[in-house]
C-alpha positions as a Markdown table, in Angstrom:
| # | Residue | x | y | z |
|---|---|---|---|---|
| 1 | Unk | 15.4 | -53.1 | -11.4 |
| 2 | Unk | 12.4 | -54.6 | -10.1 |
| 3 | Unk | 12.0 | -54.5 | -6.2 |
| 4 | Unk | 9.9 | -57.1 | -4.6 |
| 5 | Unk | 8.5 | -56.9 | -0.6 |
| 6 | Unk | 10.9 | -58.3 | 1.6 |
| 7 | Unk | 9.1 | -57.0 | 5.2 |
| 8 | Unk | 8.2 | -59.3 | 7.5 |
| 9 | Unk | 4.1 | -59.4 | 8.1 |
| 10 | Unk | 4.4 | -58.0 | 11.4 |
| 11 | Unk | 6.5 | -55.1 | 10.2 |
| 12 | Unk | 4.0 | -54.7 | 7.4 |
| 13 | Unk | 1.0 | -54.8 | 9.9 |
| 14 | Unk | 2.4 | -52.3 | 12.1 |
| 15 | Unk | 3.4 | -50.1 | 9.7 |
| 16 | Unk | -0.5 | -50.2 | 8.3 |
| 17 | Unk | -1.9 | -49.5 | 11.6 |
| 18 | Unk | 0.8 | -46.5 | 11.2 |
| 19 | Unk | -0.7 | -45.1 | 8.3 |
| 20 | Unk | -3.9 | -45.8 | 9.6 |
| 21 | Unk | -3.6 | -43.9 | 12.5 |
| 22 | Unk | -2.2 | -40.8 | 10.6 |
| 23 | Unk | -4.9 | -41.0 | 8.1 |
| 24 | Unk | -7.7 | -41.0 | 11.0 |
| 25 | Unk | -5.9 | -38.1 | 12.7 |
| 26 | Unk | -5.8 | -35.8 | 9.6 |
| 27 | Unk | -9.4 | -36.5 | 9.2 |
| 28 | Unk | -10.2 | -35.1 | 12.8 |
| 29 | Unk | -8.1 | -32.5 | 12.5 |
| 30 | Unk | -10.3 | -31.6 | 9.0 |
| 31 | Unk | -13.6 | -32.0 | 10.6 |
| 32 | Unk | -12.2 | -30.1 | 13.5 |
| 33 | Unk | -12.5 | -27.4 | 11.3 |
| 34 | Unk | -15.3 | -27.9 | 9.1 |
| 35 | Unk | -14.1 | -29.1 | 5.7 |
| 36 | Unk | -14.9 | -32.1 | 4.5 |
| 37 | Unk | -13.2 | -35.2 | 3.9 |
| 38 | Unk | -14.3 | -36.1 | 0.3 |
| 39 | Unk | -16.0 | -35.1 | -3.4 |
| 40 | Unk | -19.4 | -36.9 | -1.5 |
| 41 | Unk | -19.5 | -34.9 | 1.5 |
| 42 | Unk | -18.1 | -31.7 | -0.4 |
| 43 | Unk | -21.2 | -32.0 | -2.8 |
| 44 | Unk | -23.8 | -32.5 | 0.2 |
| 45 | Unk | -21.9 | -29.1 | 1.9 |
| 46 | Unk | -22.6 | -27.2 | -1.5 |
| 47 | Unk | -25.9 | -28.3 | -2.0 |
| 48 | Unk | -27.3 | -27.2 | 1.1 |
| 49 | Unk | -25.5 | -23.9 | 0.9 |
| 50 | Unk | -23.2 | -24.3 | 3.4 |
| 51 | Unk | -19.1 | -23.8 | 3.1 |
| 52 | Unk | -18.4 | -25.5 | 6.6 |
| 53 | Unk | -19.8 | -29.0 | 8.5 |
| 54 | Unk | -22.1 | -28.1 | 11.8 |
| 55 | Unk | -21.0 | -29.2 | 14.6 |
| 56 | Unk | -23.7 | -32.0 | 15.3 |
| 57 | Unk | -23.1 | -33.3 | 12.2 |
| 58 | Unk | -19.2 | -33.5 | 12.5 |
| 59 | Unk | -18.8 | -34.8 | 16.3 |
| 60 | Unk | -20.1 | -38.4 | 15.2 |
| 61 | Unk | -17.9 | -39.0 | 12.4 |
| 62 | Unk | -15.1 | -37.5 | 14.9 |
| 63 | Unk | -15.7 | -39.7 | 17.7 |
| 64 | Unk | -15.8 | -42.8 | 14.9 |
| 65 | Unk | -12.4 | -41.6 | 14.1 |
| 66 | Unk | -11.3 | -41.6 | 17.2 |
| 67 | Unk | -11.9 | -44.6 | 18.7 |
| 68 | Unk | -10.7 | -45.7 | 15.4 |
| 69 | Unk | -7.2 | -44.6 | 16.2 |
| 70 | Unk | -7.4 | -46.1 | 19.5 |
| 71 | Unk | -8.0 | -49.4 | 18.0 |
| 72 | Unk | -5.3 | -48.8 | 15.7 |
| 73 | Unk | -2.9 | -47.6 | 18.8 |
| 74 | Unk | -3.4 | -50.5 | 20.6 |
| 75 | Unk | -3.0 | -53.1 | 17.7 |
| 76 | Unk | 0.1 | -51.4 | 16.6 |
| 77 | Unk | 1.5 | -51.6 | 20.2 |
| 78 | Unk | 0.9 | -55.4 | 20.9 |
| 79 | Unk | 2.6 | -55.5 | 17.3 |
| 80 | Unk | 5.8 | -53.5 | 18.7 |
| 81 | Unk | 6.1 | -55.3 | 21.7 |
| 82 | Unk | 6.7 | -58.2 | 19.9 |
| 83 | Unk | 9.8 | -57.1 | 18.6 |
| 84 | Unk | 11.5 | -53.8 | 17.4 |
| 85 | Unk | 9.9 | -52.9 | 14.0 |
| 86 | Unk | 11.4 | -49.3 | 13.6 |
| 87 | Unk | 14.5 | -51.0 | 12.8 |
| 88 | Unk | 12.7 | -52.2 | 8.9 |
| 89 | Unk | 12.1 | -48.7 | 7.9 |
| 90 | Unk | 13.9 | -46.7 | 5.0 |
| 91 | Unk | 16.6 | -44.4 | 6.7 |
| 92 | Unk | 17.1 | -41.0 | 3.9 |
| 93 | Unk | 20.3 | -42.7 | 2.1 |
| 94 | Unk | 17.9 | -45.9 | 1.3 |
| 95 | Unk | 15.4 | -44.5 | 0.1 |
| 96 | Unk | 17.3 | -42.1 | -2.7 |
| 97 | Unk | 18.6 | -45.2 | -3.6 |
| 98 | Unk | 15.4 | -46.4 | -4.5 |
| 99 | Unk | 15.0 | -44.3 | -7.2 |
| 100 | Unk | 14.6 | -45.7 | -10.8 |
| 101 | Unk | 13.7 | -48.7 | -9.2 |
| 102 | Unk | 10.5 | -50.4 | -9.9 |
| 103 | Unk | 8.0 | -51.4 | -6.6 |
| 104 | Unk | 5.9 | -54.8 | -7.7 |
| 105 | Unk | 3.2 | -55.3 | -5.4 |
| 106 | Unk | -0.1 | -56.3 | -4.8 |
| 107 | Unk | -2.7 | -53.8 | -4.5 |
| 108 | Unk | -6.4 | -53.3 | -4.9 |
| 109 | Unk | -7.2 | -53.9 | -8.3 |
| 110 | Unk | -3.9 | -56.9 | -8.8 |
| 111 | Unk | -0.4 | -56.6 | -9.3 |
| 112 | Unk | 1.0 | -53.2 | -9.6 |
| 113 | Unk | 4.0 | -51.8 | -10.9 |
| 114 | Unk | 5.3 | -48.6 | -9.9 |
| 115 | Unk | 8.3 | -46.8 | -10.6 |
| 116 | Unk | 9.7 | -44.3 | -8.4 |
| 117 | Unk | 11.2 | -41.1 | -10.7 |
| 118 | Unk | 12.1 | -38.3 | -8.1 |
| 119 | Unk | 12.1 | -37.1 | -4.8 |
| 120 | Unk | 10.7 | -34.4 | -2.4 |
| 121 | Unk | 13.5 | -31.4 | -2.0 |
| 122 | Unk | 13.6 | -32.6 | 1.7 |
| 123 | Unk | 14.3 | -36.1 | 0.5 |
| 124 | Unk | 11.5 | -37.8 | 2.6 |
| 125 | Unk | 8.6 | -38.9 | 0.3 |
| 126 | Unk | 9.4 | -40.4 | -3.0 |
| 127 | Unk | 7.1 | -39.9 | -6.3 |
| 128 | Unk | 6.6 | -42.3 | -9.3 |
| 129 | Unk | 4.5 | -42.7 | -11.9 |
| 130 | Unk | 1.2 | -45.8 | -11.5 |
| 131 | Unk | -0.3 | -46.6 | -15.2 |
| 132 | Unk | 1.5 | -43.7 | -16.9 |
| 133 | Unk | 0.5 | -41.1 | -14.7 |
| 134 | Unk | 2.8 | -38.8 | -13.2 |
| 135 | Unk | 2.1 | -37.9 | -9.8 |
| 136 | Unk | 2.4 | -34.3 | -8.4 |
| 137 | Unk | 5.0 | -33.3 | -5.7 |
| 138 | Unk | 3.0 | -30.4 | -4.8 |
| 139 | Unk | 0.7 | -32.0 | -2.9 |
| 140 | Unk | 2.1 | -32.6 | 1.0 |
| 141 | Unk | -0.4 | -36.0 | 1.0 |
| 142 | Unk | 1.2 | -37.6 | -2.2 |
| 143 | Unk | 4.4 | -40.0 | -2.3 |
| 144 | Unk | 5.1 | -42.3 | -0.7 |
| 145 | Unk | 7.6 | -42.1 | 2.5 |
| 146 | Unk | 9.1 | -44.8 | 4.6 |
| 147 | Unk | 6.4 | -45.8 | 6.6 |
| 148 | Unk | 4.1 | -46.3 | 3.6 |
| 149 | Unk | 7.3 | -48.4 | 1.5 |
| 150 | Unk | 6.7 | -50.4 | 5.1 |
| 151 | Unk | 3.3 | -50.8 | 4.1 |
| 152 | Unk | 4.1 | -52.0 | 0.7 |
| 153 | Unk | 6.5 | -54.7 | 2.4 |
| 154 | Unk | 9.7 | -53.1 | 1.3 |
| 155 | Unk | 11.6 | -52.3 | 4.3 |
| 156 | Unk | 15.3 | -53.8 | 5.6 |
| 157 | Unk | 16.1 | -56.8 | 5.6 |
């Protein structure tokens, strides 16, 4: 069964400012304490020797993260007092549900079809397979959970 979006923009919006937020926060929390966010900044780390960010050099991107999240705070809170957009996202039940189900979207590169094959063992994230690749439960920052289906558009109705 192929599942189209049926969220609402707003819904969609505030759940992107969501994700957002959490993103930026897990990028502070990594600078915080040294490591660093990508293959580029990995590569400059090793090439100068060095295993962990200095300090100068990790504050800036920091504060840009931070008033990042502030921005994204404050958008996603004009969003929710619009309305109550909690109420469009998965509950546990839903989203096993989902399963064998197909996602059609539009992402980056066009229209995407993914389709969801199995679950976390807590029952929160849900993994598929994009292109024929099978995506790996191991890692805590893979799947997709209710907040990002939110941010695909597929929510309740």
């Amino acid at each position: 069964m192929i599942l189209e979006p049926n969220a609402p923009k707003y819904a969609r919006n505030w759940a992107l400012c969501q994700l957002k937020i959490r993103a930026a926060e897990y990028a502070v929390h990594r600078l915080a304490a040294g490591h660093p966010l990508d293959c580029t900044q990995f590569g400059k780390l090793k090439a100068l020797g060095r295993e962990r960010f200095a300090t100068e050099v990790a504050e800036p991107m920091q504060r840009r993260l931070k008033r990042a999240c502030r921005r994204y705070r404050a958008l996603a809170a004009a969003i929710e007092s619009r309305g109550d957009v909690r109420r469009h996202l998965f509950g546990k039940r839903e989203m096993l549900e989902l399963i064998g189900g197909t996602l059609h979207y539009a992402g980056d590169g066009g229209e995407v079809y993914e389709t969801l094959q199995y679950c976390s063992a807590d029952g929160e994230k849900l993994f598929g397979a994009r292109h024929g690749e099978r995506m790996d439960a191991s890692d805590p920052r893979r799947g997709i959970d209710a907040l990002g289906l939110l941010g695909l558009g597929f929510g309740r109705d």
